[in-house]
Chimera marker file (.cmm) of the C-alpha trace (Angstrom):
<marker_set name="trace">
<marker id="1" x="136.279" y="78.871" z="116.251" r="1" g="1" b="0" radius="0.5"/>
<marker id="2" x="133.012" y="78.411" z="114.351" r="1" g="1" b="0" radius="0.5"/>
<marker id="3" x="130.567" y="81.525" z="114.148" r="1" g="1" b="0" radius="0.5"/>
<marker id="4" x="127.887" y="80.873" z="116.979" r="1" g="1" b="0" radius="0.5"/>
<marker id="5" x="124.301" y="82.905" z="116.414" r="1" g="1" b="0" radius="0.5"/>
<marker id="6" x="122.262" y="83.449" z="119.149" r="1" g="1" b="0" radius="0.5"/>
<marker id="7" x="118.751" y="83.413" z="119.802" r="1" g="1" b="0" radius="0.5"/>
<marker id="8" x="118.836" y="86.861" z="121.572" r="1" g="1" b="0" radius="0.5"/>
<marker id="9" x="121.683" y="88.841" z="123.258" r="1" g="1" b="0" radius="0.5"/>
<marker id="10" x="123.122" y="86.792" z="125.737" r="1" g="1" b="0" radius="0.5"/>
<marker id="11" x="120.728" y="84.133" z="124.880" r="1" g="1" b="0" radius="0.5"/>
<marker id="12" x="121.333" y="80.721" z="124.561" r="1" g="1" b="0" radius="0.5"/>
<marker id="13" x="122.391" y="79.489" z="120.831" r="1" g="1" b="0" radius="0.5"/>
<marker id="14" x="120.114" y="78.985" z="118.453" r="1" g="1" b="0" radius="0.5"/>
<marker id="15" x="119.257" y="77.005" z="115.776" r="1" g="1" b="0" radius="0.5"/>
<marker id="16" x="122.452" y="77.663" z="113.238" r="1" g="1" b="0" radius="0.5"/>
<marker id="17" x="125.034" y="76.766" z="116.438" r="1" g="1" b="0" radius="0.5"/>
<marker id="18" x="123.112" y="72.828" z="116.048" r="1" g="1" b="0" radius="0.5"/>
<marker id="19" x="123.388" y="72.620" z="112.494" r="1" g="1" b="0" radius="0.5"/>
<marker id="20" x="126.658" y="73.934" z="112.608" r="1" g="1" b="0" radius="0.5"/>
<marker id="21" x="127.747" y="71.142" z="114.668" r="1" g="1" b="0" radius="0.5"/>
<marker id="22" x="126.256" y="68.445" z="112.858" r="1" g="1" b="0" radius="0.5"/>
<marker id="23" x="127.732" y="69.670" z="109.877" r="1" g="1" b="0" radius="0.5"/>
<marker id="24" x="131.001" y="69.367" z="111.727" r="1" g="1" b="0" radius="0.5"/>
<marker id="25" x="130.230" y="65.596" z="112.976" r="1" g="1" b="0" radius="0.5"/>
<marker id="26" x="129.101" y="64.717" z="109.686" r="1" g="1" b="0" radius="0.5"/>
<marker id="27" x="132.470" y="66.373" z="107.668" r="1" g="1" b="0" radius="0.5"/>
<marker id="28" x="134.698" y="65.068" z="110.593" r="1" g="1" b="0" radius="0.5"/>
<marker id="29" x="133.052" y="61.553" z="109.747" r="1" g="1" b="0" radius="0.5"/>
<marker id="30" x="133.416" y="61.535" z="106.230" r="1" g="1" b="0" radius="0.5"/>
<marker id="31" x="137.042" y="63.066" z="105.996" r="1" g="1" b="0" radius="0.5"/>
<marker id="32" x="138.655" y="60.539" z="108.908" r="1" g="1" b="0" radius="0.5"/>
<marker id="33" x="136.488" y="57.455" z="106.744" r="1" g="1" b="0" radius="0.5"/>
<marker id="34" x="137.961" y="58.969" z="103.219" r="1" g="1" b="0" radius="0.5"/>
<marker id="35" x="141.525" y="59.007" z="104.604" r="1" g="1" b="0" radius="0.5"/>
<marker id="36" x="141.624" y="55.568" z="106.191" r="1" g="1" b="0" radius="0.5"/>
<marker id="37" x="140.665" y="54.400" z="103.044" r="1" g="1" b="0" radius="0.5"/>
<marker id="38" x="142.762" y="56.122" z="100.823" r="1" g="1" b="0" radius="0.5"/>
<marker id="39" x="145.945" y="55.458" z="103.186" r="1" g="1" b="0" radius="0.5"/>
<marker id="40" x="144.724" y="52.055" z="103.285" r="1" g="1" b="0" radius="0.5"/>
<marker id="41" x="144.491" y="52.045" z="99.744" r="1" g="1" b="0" radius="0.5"/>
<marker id="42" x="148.147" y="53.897" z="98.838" r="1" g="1" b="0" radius="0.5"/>
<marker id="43" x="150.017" y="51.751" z="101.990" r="1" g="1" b="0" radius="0.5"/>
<marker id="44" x="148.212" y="48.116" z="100.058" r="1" g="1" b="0" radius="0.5"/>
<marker id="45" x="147.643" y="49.260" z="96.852" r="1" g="1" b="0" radius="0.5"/>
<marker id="46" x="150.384" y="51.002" z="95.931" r="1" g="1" b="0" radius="0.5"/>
<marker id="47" x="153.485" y="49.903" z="98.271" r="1" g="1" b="0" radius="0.5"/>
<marker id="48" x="153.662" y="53.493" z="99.629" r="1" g="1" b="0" radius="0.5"/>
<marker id="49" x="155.465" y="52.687" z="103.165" r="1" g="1" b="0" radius="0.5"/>
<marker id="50" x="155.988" y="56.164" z="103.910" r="1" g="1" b="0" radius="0.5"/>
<marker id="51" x="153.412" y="56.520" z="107.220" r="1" g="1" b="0" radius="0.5"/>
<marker id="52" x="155.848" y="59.741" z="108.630" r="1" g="1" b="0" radius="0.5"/>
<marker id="53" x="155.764" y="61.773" z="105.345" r="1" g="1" b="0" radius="0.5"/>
<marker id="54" x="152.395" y="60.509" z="104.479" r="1" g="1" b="0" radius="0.5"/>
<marker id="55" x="151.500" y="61.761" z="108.281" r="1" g="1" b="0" radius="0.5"/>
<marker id="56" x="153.321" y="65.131" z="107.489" r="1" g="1" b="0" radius="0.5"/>
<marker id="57" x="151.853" y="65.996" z="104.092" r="1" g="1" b="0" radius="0.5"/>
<marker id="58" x="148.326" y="65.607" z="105.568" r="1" g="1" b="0" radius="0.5"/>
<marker id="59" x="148.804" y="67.742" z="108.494" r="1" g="1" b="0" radius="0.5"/>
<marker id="60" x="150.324" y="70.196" z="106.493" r="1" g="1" b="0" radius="0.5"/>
<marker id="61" x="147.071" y="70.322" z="103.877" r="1" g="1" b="0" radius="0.5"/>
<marker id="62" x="145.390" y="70.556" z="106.733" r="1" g="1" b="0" radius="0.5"/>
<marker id="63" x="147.105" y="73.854" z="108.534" r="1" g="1" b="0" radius="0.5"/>
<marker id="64" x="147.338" y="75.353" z="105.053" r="1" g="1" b="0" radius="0.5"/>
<marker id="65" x="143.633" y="74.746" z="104.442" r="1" g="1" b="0" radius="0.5"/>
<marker id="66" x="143.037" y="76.390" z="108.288" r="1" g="1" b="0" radius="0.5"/>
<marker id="67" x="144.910" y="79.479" z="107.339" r="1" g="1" b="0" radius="0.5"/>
<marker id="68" x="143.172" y="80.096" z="104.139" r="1" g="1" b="0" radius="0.5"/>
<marker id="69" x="139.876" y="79.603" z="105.634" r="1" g="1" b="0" radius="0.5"/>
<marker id="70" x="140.852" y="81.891" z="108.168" r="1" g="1" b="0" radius="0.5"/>
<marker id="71" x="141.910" y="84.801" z="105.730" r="1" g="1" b="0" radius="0.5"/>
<marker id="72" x="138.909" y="84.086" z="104.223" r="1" g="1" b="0" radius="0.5"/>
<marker id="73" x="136.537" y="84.866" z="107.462" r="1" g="1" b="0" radius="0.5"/>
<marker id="74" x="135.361" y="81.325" z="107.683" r="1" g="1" b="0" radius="0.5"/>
<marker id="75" x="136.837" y="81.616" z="111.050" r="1" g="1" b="0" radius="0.5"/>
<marker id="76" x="138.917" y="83.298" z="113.716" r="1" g="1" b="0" radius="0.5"/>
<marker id="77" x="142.162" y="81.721" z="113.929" r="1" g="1" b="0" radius="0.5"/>
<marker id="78" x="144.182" y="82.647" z="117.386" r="1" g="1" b="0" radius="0.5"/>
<marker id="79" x="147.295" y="84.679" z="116.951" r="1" g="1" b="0" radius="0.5"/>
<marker id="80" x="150.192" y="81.835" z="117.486" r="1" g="1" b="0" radius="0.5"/>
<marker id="81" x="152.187" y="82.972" z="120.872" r="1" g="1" b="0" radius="0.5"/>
<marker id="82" x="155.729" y="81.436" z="122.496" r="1" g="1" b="0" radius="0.5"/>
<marker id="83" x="153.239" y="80.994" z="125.724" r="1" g="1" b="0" radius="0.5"/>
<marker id="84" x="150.137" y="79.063" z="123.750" r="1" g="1" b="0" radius="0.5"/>
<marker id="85" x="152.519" y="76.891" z="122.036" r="1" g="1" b="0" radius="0.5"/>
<marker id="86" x="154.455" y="75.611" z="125.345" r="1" g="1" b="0" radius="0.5"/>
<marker id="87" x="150.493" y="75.099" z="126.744" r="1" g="1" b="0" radius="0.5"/>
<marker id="88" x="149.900" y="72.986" z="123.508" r="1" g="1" b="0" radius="0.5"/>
<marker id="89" x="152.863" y="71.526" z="123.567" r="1" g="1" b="0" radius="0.5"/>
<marker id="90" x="151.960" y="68.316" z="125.678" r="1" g="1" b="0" radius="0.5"/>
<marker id="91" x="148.361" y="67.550" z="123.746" r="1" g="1" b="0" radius="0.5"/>
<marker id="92" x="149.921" y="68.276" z="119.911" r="1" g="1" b="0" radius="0.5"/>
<marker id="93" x="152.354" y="65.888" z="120.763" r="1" g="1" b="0" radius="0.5"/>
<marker id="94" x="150.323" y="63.047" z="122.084" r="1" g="1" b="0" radius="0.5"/>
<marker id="95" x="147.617" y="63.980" z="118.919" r="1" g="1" b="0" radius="0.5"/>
<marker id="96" x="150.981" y="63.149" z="116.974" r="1" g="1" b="0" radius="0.5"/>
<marker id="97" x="151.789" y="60.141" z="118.701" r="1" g="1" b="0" radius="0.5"/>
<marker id="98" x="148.451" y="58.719" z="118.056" r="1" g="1" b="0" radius="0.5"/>
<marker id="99" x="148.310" y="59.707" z="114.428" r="1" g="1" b="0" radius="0.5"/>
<marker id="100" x="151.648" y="58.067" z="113.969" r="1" g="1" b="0" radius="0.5"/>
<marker id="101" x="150.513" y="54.361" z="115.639" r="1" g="1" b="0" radius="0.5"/>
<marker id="102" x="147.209" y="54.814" z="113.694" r="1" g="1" b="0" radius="0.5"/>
<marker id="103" x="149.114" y="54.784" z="110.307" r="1" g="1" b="0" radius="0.5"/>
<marker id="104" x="151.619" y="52.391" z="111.286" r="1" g="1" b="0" radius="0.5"/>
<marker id="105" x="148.278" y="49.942" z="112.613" r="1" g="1" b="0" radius="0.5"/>
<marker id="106" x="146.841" y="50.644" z="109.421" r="1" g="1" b="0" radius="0.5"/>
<marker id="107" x="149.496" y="49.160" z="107.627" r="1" g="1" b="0" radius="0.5"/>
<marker id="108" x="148.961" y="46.135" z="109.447" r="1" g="1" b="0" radius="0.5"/>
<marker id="109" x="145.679" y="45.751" z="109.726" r="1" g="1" b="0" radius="0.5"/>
<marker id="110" x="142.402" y="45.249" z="107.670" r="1" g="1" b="0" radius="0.5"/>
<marker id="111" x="140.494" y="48.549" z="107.435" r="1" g="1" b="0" radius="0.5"/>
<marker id="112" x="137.259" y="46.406" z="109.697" r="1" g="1" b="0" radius="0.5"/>
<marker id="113" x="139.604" y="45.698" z="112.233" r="1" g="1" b="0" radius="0.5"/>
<marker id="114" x="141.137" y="49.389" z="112.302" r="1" g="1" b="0" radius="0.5"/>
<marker id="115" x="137.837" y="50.851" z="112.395" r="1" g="1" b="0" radius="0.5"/>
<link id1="1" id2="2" r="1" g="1" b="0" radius="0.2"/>
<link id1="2" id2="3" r="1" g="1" b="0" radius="0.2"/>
<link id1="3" id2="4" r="1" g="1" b="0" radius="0.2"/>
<link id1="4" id2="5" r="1" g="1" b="0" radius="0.2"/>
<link id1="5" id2="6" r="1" g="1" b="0" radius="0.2"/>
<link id1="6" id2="7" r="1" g="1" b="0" radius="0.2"/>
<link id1="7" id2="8" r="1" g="1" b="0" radius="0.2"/>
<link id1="8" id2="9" r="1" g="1" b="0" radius="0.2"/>
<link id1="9" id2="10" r="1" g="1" b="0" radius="0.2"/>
<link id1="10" id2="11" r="1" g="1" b="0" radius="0.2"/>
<link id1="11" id2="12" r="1" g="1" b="0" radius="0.2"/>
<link id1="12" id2="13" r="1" g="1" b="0" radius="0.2"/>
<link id1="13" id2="14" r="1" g="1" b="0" radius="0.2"/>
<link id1="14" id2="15" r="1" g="1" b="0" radius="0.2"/>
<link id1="15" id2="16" r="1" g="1" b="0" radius="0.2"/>
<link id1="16" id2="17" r="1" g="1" b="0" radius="0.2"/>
<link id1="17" id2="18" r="1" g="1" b="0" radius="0.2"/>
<link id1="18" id2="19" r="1" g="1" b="0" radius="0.2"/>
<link id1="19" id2="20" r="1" g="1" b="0" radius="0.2"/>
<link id1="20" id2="21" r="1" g="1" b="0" radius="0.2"/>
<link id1="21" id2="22" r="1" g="1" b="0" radius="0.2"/>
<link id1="22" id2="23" r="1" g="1" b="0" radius="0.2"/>
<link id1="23" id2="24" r="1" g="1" b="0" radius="0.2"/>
<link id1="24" id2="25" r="1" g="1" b="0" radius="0.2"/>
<link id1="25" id2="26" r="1" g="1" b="0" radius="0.2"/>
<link id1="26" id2="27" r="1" g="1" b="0" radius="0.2"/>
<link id1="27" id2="28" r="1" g="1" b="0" radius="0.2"/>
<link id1="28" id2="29" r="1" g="1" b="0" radius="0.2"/>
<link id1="29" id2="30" r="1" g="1" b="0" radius="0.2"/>
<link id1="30" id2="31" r="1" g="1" b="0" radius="0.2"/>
<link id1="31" id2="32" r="1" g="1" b="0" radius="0.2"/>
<link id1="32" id2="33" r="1" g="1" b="0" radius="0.2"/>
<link id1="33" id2="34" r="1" g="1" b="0" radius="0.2"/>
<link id1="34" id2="35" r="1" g="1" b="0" radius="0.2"/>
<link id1="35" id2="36" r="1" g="1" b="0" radius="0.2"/>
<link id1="36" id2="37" r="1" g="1" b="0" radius="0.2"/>
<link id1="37" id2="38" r="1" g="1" b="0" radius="0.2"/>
<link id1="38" id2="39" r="1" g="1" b="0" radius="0.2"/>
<link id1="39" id2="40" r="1" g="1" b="0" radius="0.2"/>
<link id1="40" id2="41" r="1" g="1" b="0" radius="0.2"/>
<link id1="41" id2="42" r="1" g="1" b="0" radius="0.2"/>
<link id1="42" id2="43" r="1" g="1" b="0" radius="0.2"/>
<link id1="43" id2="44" r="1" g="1" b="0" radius="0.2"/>
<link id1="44" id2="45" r="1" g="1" b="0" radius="0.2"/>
<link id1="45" id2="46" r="1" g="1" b="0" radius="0.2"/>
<link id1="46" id2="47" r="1" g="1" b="0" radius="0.2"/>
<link id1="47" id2="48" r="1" g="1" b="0" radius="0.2"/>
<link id1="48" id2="49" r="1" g="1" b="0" radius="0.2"/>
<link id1="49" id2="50" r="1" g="1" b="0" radius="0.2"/>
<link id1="50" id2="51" r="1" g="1" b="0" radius="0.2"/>
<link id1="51" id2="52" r="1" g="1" b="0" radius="0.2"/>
<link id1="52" id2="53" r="1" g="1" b="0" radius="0.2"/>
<link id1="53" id2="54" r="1" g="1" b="0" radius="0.2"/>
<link id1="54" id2="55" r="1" g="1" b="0" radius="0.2"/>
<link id1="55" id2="56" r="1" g="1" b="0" radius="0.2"/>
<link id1="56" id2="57" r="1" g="1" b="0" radius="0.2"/>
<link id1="57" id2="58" r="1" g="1" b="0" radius="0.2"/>
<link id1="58" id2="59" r="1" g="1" b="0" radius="0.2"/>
<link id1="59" id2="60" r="1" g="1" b="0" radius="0.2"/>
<link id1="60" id2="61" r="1" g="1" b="0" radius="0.2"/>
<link id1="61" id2="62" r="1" g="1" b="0" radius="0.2"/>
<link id1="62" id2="63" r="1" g="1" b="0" radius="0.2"/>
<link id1="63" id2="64" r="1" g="1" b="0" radius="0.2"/>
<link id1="64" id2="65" r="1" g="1" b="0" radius="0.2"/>
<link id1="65" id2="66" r="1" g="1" b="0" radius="0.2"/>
<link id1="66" id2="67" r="1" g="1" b="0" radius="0.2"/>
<link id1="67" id2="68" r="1" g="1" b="0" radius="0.2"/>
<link id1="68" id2="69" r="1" g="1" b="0" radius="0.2"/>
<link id1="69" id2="70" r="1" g="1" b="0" radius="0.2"/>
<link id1="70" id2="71" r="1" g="1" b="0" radius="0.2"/>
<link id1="71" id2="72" r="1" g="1" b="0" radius="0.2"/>
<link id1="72" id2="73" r="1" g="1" b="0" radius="0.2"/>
<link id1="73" id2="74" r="1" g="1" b="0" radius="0.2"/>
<link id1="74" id2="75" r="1" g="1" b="0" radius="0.2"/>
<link id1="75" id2="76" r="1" g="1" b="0" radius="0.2"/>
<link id1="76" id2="77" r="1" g="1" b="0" radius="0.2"/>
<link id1="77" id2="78" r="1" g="1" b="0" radius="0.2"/>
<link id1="78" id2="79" r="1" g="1" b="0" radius="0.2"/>
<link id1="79" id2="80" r="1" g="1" b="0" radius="0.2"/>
<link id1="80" id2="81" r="1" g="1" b="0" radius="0.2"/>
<link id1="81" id2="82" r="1" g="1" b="0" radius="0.2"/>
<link id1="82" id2="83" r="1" g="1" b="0" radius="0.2"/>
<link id1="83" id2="84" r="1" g="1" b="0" radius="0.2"/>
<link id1="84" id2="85" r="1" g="1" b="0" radius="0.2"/>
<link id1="85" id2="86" r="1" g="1" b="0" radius="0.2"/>
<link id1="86" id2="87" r="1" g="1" b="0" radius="0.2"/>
<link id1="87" id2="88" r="1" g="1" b="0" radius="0.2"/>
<link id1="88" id2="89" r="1" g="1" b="0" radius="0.2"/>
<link id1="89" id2="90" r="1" g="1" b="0" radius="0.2"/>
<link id1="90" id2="91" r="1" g="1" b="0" radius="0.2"/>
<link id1="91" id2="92" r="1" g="1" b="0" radius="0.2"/>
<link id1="92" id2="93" r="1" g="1" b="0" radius="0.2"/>
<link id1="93" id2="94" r="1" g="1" b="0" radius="0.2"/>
<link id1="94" id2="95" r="1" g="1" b="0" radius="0.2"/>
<link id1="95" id2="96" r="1" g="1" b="0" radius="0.2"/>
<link id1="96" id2="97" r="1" g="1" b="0" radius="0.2"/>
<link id1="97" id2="98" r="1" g="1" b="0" radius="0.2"/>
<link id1="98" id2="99" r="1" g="1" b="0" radius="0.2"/>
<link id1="99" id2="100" r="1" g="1" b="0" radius="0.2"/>
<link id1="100" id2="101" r="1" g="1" b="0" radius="0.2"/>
<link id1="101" id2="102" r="1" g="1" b="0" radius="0.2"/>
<link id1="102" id2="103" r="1" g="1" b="0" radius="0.2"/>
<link id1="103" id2="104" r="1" g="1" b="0" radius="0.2"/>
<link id1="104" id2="105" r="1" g="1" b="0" radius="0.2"/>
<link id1="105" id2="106" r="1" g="1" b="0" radius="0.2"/>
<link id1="106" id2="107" r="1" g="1" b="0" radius="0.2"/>
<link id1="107" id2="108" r="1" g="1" b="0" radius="0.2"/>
<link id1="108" id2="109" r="1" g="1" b="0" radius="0.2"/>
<link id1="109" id2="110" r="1" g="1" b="0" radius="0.2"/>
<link id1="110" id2="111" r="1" g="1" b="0" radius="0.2"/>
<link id1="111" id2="112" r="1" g="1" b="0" radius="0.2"/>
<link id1="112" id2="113" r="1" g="1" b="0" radius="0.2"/>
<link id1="113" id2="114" r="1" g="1" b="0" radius="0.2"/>
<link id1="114" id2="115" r="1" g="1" b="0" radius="0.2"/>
</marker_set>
């Protein structure tokens, strides 16, 4: 995924591998808080009671956004295969699943008690 540096060849990483990865913590942290709060915000707010679509648009930002990066060099993206998708299968849907009740307890809940 992410572009590891090492120390040395065949070293151990070195110091751009840890800030890389706090980066990463720190983005994952702020996107997931910025979303709750904005679905939170359009479910309330706005009386959009769409959690599916809502749930679709955002995970289709998201590939679109992986792609680009990944023509861009950010990253290397794996080539999509019949046989990686069937071993995916089982974890993308249960990632789905869980996105799906965490919109729908959204909509139910205060953001303090979601969190």
């Amino acid at each position: 995924m992410g572009r590891i540096v090492t120390s040395e060849k065949g070293g151990s990483p070195g110091p751009a591998f840890h800030v890389s990865g706090i980066t990463a913590a720190l983005l994952y942290g702020t996107v997931s808080s910025s979303m709750t709060f904005c679905n939170k915000a359009l479910s309330q707010e706005y009386g959009f009671n769409y959690p599916l679509f809502l749930l679709m648009i955002q995970m289709t930002t998201t590939q679109i956004g992986l792609i680009f990066m990944h023509y861009m060099g950010l990253f290397r993206y794996p080539r999509m295969t019949s046989q990686g998708l069937k071993e995916h299968l089982l974890v993308t849907c249960m990632y789905c699943l869980n996105a799906v009740l965490a919109l729908a307890s959204l909509q139910a809940t205060s953001i303090p008690t979601y969190r």
